[in-house]
C-alpha positions as CSV (number, residue, x, y, z in Angstrom):
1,X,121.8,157.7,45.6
2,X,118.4,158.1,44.2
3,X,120.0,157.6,40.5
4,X,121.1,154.6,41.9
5,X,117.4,153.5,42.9
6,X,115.9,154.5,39.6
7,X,118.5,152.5,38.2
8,X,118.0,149.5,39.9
9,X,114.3,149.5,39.7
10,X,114.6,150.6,35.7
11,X,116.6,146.9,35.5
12,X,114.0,145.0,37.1
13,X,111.4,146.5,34.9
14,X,113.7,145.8,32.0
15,X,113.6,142.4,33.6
16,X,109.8,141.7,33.6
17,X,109.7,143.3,29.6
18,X,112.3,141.1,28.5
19,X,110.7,138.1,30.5
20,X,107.3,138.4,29.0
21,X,108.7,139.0,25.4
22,X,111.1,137.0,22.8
23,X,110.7,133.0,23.1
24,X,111.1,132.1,26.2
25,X,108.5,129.4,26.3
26,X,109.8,128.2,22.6
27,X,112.0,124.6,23.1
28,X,116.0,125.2,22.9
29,X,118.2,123.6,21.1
30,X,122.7,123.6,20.0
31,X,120.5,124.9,16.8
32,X,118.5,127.6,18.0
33,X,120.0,130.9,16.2
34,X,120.2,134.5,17.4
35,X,122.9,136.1,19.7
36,X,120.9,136.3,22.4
37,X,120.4,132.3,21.9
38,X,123.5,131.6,21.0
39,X,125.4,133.7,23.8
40,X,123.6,133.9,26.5
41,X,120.7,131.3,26.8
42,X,122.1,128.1,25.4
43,X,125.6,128.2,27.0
44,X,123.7,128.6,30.1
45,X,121.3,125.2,29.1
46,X,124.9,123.8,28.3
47,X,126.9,124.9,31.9
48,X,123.0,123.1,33.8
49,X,122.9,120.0,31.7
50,X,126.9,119.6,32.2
51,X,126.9,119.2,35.9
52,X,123.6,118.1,35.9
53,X,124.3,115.0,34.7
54,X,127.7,114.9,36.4
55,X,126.0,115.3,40.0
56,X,122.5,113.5,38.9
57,X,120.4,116.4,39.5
58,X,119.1,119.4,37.5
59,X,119.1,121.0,41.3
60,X,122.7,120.3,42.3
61,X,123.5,121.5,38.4
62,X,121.8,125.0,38.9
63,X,123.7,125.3,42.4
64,X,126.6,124.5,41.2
65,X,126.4,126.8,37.9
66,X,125.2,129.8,40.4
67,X,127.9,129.4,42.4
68,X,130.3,130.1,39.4
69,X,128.5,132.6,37.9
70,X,128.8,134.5,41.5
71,X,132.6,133.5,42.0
72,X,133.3,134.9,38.7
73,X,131.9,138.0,39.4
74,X,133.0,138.2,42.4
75,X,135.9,140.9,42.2
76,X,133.2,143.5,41.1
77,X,131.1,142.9,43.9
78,X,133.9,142.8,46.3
79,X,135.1,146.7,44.7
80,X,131.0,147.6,44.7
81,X,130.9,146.5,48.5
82,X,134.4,148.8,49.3
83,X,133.2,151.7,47.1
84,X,130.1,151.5,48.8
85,X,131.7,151.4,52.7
86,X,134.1,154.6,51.2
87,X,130.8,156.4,50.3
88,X,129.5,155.8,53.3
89,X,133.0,157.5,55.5
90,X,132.6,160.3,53.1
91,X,128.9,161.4,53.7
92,X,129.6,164.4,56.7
93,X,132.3,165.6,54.4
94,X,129.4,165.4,51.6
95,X,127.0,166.9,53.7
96,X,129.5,169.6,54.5
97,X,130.1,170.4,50.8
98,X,126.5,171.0,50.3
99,X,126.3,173.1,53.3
100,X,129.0,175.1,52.2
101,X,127.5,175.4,48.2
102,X,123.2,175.5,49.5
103,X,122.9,178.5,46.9
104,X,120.9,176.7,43.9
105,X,122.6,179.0,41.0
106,X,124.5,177.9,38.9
107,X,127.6,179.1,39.2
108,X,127.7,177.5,43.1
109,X,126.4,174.2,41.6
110,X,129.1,173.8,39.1
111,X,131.9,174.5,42.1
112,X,130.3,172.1,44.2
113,X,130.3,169.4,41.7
114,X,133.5,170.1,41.2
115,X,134.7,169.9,44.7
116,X,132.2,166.7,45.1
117,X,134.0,164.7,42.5
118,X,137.8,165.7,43.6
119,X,136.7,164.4,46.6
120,X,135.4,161.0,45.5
121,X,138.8,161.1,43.0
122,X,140.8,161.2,46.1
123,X,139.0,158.8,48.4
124,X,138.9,156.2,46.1
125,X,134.7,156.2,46.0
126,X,132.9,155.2,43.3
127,X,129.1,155.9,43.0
128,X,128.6,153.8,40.0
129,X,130.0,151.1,41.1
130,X,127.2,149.9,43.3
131,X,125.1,149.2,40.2
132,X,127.9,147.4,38.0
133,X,127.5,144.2,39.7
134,X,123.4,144.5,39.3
135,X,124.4,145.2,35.4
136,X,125.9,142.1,34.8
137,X,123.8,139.8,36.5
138,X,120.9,141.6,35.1
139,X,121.4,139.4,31.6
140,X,122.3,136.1,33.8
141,X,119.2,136.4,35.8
142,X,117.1,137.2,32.5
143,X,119.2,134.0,30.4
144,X,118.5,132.1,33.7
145,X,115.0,132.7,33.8
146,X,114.7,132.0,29.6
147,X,117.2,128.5,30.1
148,X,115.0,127.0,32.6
149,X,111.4,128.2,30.7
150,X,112.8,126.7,27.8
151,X,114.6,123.7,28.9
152,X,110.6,123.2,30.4
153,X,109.4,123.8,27.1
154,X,111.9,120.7,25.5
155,X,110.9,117.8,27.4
156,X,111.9,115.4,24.9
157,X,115.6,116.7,25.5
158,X,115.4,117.9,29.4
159,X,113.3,116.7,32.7
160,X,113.8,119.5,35.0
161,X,112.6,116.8,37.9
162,X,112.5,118.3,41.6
163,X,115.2,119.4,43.8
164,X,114.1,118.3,47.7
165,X,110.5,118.1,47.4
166,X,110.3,120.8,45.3
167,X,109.1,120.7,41.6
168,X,111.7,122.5,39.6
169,X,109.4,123.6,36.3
170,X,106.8,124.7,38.7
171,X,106.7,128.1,41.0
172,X,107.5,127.4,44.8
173,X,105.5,129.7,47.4
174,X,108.1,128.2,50.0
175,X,111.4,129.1,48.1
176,X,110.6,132.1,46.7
177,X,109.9,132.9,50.7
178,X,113.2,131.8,51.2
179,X,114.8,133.7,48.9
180,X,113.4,136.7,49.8
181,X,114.1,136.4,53.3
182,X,117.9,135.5,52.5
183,X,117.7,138.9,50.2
184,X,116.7,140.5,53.1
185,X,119.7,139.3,55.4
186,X,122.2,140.5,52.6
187,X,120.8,144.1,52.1
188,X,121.2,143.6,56.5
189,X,124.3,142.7,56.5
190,X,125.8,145.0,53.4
191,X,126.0,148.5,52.9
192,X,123.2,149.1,52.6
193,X,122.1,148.8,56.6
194,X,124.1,152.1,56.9
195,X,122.5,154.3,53.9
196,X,119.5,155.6,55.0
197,X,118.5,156.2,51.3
198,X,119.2,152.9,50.4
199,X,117.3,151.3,53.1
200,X,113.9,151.6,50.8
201,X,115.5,148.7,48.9
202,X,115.9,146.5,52.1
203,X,112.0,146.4,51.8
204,X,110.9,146.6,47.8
205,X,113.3,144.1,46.7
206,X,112.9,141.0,49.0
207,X,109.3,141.5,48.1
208,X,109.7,141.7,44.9
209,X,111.7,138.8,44.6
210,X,109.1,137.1,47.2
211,X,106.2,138.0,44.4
212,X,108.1,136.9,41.1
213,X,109.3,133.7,42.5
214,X,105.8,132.9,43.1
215,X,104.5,132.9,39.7
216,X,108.0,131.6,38.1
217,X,109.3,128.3,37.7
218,X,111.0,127.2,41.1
219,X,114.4,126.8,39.5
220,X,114.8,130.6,39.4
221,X,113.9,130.9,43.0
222,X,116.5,128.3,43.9
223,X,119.1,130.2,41.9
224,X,117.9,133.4,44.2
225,X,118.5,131.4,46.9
226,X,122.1,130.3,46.3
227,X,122.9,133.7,44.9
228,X,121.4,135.7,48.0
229,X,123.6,132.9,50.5
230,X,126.4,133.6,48.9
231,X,125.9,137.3,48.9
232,X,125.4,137.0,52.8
233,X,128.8,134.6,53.1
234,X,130.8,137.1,50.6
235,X,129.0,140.9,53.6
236,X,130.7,138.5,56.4
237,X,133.4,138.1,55.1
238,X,134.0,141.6,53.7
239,X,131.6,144.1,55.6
240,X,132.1,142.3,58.9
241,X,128.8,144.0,59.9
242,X,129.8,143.1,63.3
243,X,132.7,144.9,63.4
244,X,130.9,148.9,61.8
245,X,129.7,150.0,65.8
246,X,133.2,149.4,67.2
247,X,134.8,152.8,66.7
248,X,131.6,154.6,68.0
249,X,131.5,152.8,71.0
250,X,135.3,153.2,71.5
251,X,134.6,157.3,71.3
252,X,131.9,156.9,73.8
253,X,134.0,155.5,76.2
254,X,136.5,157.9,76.2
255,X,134.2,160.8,76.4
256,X,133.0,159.1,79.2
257,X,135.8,159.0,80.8
């Protein structure tokens, strides 16, 4: 688990390099050249301007393009959210296995790993699948964040304009709030809520997100905020966070009686 966490926070590093480098304040156009232009950034210019114009708003065009970015994905996060509650069922037999294997040398190691992965073979569990969904938004969020500098930096050719009250090209103190409060609620209502070692994250990365939004342009904090809604929708749905005390309280009343 604390792979996992250097993981995520080596992305969001890798984030913040590859935000403050290449041309992401340089305008953007069908000619613009490169793959990372050509594959990433301006299909992404293209999918906002598309239902931009067909729903009047540069707003509405960046909800709706978040919403199928995250529907698309959508069967990796639901197999990152199940190998995530399977990790979690399998911890006393985990913390078993390294009862069983405490000696340090080598020879005990190598057993234990052994045991420790034909046990995750068998459950179904799959460790790294809590960071493939982070993977592949990773370069979304990054194009994301280049599309709307860059559509900024082209006036002539976009007008980012305001969604609500809220200029679009400019940072937002109140939505980047927002959308680290929502990423908040889904760390609360995920997987997380029942990993003590992950709960670090419930704290570092809705402040995180809280301190990038306020310096970046508020279209990337209203992409956050879609993202993070339907990210609490999508834990409802499959987590049913509700539902993870049940079986606990169900044992205590029949000891009690």
């Amino acid at each position: 688990m604390k792979k996992r966490l250097w993981i995520v926070l080596t992305l969001v590093a890798t984030v913040v390099l590859l935000s403050g480098c290449s041309e992401f304040n340089q305008p953007i156009s069908a000619e613009s050249k490169g793959f990372w232009n050509e594959f990433i950034v301006w299909p992404l210019v293209s999918v906002i301007q598309y239902f931009a114009d067909l729903f009047g708003t540069y707003g509405l065009g960046i909800i709706v393009t978040t919403i199928i970015i995250r529907t698309a994905i959508l069967p990796l996060t639901v197999k990152q959210i199940k190998s995530s509650k399977k990790m979690q069922e399998l911890q006393p037999k985990l913390k078993e296995l390294q009862q069983k294997y405490s000696s340090k040398d080598a020879a005990t190691q190598q057993q234990y790993q052994k045991e420790m992965m034909a046990l995750m073979q068998t459950s179904g569990a799959n460790p790294l699948m809590g960071c493939l969904p982070v993977l592949i938004q990773m370069p979304i969020l990054i194009g994301f964040y280049h599309a709307i500098s860059r559509m900024n930096a082209t006036p002539e050719a976009f007008h980012l304009g305001t969604f609500l009250i809220f200029p679009l090209a400019e940072p937002s103190v109140v939505l980047a709030i927002v959308a680290g409060l929502f990423q908040f609620v889904v760390l609360m209502t995920g997987p997380a809520i029942d990993n003590p070692q992950m709960k670090m994250m419930m704290y570092i990365m809705p402040v995180m997100i809280m301190g990038f939004g306020m310096f970046l342009p508020a279209a990337l904090s209203l992409y956050w905020v879609i993202g993070n809604i339907f990210s609490v929708s999508q834990n409802l749905v499959i987590y049913k966070p509700w539902n993870k005390n049940k079986p606990e309280a169900t044992t205590t009343g029949g000891a009690k009686k």
